[in-house]
C-alpha positions in Angstrom: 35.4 10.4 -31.0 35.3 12.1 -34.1 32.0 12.6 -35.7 33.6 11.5 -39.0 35.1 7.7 -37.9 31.4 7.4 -35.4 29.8 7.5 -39.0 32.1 4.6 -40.6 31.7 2.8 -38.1 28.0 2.9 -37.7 28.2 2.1 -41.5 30.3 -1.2 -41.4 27.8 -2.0 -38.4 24.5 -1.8 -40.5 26.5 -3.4 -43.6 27.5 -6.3 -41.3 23.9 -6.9 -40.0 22.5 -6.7 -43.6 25.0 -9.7 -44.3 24.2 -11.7 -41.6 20.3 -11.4 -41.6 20.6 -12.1 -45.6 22.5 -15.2 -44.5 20.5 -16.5 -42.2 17.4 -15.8 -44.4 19.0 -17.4 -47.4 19.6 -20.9 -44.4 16.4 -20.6 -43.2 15.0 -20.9 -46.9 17.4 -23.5 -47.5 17.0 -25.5 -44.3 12.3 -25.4 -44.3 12.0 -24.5 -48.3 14.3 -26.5 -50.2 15.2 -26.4 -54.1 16.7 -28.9 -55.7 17.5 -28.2 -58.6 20.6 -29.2 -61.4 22.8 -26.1 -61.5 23.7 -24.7 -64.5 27.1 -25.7 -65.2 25.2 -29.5 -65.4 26.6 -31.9 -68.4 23.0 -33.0 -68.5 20.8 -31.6 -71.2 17.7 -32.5 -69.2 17.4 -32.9 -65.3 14.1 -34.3 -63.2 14.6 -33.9 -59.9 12.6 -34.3 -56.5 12.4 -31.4 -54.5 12.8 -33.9 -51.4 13.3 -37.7 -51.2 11.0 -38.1 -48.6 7.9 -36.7 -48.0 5.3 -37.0 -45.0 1.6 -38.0 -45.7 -0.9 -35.6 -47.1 1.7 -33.3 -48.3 2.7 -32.4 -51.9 5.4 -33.9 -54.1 7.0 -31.5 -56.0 9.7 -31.6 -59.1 11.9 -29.1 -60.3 12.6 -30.1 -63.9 15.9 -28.4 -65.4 16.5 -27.6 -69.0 20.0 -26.8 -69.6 20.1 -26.9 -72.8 19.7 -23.9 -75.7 16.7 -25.0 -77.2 12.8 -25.4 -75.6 12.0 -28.7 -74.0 8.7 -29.6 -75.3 6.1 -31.6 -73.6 2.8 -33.4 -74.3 -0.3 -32.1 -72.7 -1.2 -35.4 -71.0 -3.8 -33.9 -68.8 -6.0 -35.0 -66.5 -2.4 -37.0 -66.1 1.0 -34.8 -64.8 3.5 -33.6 -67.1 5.6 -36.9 -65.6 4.8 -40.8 -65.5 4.3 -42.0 -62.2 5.1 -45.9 -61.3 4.6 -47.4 -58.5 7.8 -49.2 -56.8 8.1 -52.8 -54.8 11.4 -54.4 -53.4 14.1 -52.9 -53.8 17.7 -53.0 -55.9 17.3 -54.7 -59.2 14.5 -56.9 -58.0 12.4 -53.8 -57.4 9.4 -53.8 -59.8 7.6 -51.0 -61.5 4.1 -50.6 -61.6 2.5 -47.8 -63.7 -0.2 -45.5 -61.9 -3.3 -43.9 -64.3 -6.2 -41.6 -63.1 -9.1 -39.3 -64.3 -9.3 -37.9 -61.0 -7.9 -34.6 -59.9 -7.9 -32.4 -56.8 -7.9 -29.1 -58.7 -7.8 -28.7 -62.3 -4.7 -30.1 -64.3 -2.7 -27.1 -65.7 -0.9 -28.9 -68.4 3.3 -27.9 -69.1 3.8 -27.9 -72.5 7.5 -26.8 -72.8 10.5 -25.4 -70.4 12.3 -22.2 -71.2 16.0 -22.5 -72.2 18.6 -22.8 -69.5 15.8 -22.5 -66.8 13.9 -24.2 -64.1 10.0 -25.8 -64.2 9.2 -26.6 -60.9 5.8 -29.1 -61.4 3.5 -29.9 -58.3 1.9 -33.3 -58.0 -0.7 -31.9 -55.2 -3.7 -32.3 -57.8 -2.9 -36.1 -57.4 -2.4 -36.5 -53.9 -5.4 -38.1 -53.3 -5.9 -40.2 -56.6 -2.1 -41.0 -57.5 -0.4 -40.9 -53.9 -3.2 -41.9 -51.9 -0.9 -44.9 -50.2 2.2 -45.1 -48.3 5.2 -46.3 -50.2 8.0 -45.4 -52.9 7.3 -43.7 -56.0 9.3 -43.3 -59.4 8.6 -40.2 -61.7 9.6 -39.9 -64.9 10.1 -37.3 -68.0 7.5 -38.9 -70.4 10.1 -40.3 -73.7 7.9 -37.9 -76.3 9.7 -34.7 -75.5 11.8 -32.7 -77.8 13.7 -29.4 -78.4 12.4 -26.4 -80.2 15.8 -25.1 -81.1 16.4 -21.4 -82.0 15.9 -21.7 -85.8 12.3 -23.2 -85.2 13.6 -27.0 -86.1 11.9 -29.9 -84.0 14.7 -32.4 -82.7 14.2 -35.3 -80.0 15.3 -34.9 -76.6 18.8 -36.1 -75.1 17.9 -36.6 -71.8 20.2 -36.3 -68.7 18.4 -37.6 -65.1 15.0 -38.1 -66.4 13.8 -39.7 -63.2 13.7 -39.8 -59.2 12.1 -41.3 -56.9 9.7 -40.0 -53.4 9.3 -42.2 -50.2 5.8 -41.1 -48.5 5.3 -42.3 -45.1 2.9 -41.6 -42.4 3.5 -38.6 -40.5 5.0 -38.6 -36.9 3.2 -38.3 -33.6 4.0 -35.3 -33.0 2.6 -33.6 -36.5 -0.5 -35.7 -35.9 -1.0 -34.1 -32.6 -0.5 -30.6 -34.3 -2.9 -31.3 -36.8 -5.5 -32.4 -34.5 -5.2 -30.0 -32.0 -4.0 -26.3 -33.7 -4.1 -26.9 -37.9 -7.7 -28.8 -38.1 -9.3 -26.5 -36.1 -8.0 -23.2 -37.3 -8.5 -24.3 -40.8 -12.1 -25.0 -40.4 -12.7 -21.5 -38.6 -11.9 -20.3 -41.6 -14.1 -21.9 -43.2 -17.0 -21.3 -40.6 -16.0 -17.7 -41.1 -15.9 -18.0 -45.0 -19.1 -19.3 -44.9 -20.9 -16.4 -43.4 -18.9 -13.9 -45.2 -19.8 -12.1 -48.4 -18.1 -14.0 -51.6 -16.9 -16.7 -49.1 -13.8 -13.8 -48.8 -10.4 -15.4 -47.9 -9.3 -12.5 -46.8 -12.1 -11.3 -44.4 -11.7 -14.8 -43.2 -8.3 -14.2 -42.4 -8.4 -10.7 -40.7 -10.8 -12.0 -38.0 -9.1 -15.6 -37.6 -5.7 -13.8 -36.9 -7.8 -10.7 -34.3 -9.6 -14.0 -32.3 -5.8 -16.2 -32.3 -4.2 -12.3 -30.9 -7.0 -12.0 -28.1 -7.0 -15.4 -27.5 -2.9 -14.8 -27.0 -3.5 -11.2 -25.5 -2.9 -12.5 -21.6 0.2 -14.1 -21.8 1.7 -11.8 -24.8 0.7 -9.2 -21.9 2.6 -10.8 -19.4 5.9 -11.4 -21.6 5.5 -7.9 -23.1 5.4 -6.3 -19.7 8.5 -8.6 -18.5 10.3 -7.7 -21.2 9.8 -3.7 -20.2 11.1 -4.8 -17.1 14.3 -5.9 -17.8 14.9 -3.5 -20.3 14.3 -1.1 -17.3 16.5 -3.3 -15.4 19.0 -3.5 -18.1 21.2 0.1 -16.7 21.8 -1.8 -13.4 22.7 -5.4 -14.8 25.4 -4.1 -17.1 26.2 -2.4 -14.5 26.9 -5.1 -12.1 28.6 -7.1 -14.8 31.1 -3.9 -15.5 31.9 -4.0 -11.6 32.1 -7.7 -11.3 33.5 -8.6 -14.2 36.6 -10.5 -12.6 34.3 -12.5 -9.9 31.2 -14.5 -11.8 30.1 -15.6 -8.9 29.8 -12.2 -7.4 28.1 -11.4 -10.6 25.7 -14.1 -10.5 24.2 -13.1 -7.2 24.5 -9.3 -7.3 22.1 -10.3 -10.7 20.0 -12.3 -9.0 19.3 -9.7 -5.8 18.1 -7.2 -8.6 15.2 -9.9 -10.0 14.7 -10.2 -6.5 14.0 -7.1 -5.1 12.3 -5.7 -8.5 10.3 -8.8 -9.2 12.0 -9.4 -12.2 11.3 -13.5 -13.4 13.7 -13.9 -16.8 11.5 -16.7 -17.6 8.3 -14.2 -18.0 9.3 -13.3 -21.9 10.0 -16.3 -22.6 7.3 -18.4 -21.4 4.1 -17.2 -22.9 6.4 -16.9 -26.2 6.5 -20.6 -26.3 2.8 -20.9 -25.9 2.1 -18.7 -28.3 4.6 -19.9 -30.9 2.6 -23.2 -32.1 -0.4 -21.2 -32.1 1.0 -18.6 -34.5 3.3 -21.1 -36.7 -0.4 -23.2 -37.0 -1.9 -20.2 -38.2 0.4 -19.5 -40.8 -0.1 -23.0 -42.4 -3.3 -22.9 -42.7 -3.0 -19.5 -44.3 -0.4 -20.2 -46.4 -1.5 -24.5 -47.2 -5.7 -24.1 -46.6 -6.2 -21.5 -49.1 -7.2 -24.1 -51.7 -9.3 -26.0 -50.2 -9.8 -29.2 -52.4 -6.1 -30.1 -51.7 -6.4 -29.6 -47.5 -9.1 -32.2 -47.1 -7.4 -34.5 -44.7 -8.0 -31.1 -42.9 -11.7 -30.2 -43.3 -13.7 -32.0 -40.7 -16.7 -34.2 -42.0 -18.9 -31.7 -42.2 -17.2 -29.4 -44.4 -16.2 -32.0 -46.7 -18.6 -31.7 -49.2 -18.8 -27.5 -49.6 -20.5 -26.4 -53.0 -18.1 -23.1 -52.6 -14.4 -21.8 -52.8 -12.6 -19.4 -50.7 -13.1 -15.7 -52.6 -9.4 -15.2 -53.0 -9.6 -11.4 -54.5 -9.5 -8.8 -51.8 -9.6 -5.1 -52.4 -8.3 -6.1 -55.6 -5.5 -8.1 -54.9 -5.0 -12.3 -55.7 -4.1 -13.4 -51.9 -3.0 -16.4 -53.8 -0.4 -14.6 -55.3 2.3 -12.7 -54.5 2.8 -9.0 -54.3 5.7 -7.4 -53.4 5.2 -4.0 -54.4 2.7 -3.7 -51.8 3.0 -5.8 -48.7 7.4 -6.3 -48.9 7.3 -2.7 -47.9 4.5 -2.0 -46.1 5.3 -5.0 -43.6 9.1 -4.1 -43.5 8.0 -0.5 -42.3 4.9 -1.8 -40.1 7.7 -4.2 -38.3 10.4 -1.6 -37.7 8.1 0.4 -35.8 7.0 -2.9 -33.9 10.7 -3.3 -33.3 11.2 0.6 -32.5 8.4 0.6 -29.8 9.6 -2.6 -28.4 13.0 -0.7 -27.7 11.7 2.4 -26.5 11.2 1.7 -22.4 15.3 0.7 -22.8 15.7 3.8 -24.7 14.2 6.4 -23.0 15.8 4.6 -19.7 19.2 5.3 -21.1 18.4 9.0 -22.3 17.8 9.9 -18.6 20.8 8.4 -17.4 22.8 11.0 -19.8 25.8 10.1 -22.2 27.7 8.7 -20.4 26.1 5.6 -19.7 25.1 5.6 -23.6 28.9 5.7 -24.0 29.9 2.7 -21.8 26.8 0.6 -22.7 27.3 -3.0 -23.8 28.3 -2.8 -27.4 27.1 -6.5 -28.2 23.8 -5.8 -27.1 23.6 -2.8 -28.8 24.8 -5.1 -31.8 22.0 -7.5 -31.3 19.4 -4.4 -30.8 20.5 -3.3 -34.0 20.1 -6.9 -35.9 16.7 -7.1 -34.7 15.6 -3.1 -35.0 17.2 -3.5 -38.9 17.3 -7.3 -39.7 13.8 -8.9 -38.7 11.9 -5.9 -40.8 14.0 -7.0 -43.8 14.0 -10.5 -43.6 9.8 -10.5 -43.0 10.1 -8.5 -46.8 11.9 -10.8 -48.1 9.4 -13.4 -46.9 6.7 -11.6 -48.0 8.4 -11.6 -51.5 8.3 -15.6 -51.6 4.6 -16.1 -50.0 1.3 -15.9 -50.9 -0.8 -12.5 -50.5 -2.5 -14.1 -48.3 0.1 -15.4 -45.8 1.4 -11.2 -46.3 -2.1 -10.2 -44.9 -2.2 -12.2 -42.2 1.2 -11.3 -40.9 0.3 -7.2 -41.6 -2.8 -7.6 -39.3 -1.2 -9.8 -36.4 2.0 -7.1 -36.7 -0.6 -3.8 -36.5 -2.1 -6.0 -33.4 1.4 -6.2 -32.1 1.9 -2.3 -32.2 -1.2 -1.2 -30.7 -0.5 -3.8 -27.8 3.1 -2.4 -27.5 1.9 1.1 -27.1 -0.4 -0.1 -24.3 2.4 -1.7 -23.0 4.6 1.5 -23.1 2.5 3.9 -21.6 2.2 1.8 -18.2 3.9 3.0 -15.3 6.3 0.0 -14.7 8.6 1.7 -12.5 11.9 -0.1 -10.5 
C-alpha cells in the first residue's frame, strides 16, 4: 500500500474518532449534567428556568436564568434571601395554592446577583437554602422577583418585560438504591476525609484527597490485579482468537468451540476483567462525589455522621497554590490527557509487543475493528478525561491525576510479569 494513501487514511481514522468521542462526551454531559437553558433565538426577553423538574432529596436546585435581551437585567440584592421568590405549592391545577417561603438562615454565605449580562446565561444555585427553604418534600414555584429592570446601552433605567419568569421543582425522597449508596460508599468516604482533614496541616483538602484516593487504590489493588492480569492474557491470546475467527469464519459454531478450547487450555476466564471492574466501579464513582459534592462541607451535612456535625473548621481548599474549588485547565486538562495516554499506551503494550514478534504479516491481516476501538480508547478516553477536567473542580482533577499515576505504576508491574501462553 502506498505510504502516501496509509497516511490519509490513518488521518480520516483519528478525525473520525475525535468525532465520535466529542459526541459521546457532548451525550454524556447532556444525559448526567443537564442545562436547560432558553436558546438564543427565544421571543422571550427574560427566561427562568429549572435546570431539572425533579430533583432527589438533599440535592441542589439549580436555575439558569436567560437574558436575551440587549440591555442588563438588573436585580435586587435580597440576601440572606435568593435572587428568586420561592413559594410553596399545594393541589394542583387551578386549585393549587401558593404559599410564600422567608428565611435568615443559610448553609453558606448568600452571594447576591445583581444583574445578568446581555444575551447571556446566570445560572443561580439554591444549595445555601437546602436546608432552611427546601428542607421538606413537595413542589416548589420560583420566581424572578417583579423589581428587575434593564440597564440599556445608553445608561437609561427601564422596567423589565419579562418572558417565563417562573418554574417549578418536585423534591422527593431518594430511591433505595441511592440510600444504600449513601450509607454504605458516600457517608463513609466523605467523613475519611474529614478524619484525614482533621489531622492534616490547614485541614488541607487536597492532602485529604491524595491519601483517600492511595487507601480506595490499595483497598482495590487485588481485584484491579486480577482484571489487569486477565486482561494481559487475552491480549496475549488475542493472535490465536482472530485467528480462529479468520479460519472459521463460515461455521460459528466451529468458532465458538475452537474459542472456548483456547480459554481452556490457557486458563483464560473472559469474565476476570470484567468482574473486579464492577466492584470497583461504585467504589471509584463514590469517590468522585464526595470529591467533587463534599468539598463544602456545610452543604453535605445529610453526609457528615453525628459526630462531625458540629466542626469549628473548613476544608483548606488551596493546594500548592491552586483553588481545588475551581477549575484549572491550563494545568490538569493536559497533564491528565498525557498521564492517561500513557495509562492507555501501557495497557496496550502486552498485545503490541505480541504482534511485533509475529512479524507484519499478521499486523497486516489483524482485525481492523479492533484496531478501530484500540485507537478510540488509546486517542479518545485521554481527550474526553480533558475535557472533564475542563468542567470540574480542581479538586475532582487531583483526585483523578493521583488514582491515574496509581493506575500506571500498577500497569508496569503488570507488564513486566512473565504471563506466558
Amino acid at each position: 500500500m502506498p505510504e502516501t494513501p496509509r497516511k490519509r487514511s490513518a488521518l480520516l481514522e483519528f478525525a473520525l474518532i475525535f468525532a465520535i468521542v466529542y459526541l459521546g462526551t457532548q451525550l454524556v454531559f447532556r444525559l448526567f449534567f443537564p442545562q436547560q437553558a432558553a436558546g438564543p433565538n427565544s421571543l422571550a426577553d427574560v427566561v427562568l428556568k429549572p435546570d431539572a423538574a425533579h430533583v432527589k432529596g438533599d440535592h441542589s436546585i439549580t436555575l439558569s436564568l436567560r437574558n436575551n435581551t440587549e440591555g442588563t437585567l438588573l436585580l435586587m440584592n435580597r440576601c440572606p434571601m435568593p435572587p428568586v421568590s420561592v413559594f410553596s405549592v399545594t393541589g394542583e391545577g387551578s386549585g393549587a395554592q401558593l404559599a410564600p417561603l422567608f428565611t435568615t438562615e443559610t448553609a453558606v454565605p448568600c452571594t447576591p446577583l445583581t444583574e445578568v449580562a446581555p444575551k447571556s446565561t446566570a445560572r443561580i444555585d439554591l444549595g445555601p437554602w437546602k436546608y432552611s427553604l427546601f428542607s421538606q418534600y413537595g413542589t416548589y414555584e420560583v420566581r424572578l422577583p417583579s423589581e428587575a429592570t434593564f440597564r440599556t446601552a445608553s445608561g437609561a433605567i427601564v422596567p423589565a418585560e419579562y418572558g417565563t419568569l417562573s418554574g417549578r421543582v418536585t423534591l422527593s425522597e431518594a430511591g433505595p438504591f441511592t440510600r444504600l449508596f449513601r450509607a454504605f460508599i458516600t457517608k463513609p468516604f466523605l467523613n475519611f476525609l474529614i478524619f484525614i482533614a482533621s489531622v492534616s496541616p490547614g485541614h488541607s483538602l487536597g492532602v485529604a484527597i491524595i491519601i483517600l484516593t492511595l487507601v480506595v487504590k490499595f483497598l482495590l489493588f487485588i481485584p484491579t490485579q486480577h482484571s489487569l492480569e486477565g486482561q494481559k492474557k487475552m491480549q496475549k491470546a488475542q493472535p490465536i482468537l482472530d485467528e480462529i475467527r479468520r479460519k472459521y469464519k463460515d461455521d460459528p459454531k466451529r468458532m465458538q468451540e475452537e474459542t472456548m478450547k483456547v480459554w481452556k487450555e490457557h486458563g483464560i476466564n473472559p469474565f476476570q476483567s470484567c468482574l473486579p471492574l464492577l466492584i470497583q466501579m461504585p467504589v471509584l464513582i463514590g469517590v468522585f462525589y464526595v470529591v467533587r459534592d463534599g468539598s463544602v462541607l456545610e452543604l453535605s451535612r445529610h453526609l457528615i455522621y453525628p459526630f462531625y456535625q458540629h466542626l469549628d473548621w473548613t476544608f483548606g481548599t488551596t493546594f500548592l497554590g491552586l483553588d481545588l474549588l475551581q477549575s484549572n485547565f491550563l494545568l490538569f486538562s493536559p497533564l491528565l490527557v498525557i498521564l492517561q495516554f500513557i495509562q492507555m499506551k501501557l495497557t496496550f503494550a502486552a498485545a503490541k509487543k505480541k504482534k511485533a514478534q509475529q512479524g507484519d504479516k499478521s499486523k497486516a491481516e489483524g482485525d481492523k475493528s479492533q484496531q478501530l476501538q484500540q485507537q478510540m480508547m488509546l486517542y479518545g478516553l485521554p481527550l474526553m478525561i480533558g475535557v472533564f477536567a475542563y468542567q470540574f473542580p480542581s479538586a475532582v482533577s487531583l483526585y483523578w491525576g493521583v488514582s491515574t499515576l496509581f493506575a500506571i505504576g500498577q500497569q508496569i508491574v503488570v507488564n513486566r510479569e512473565k504471563i506466558t501462553l
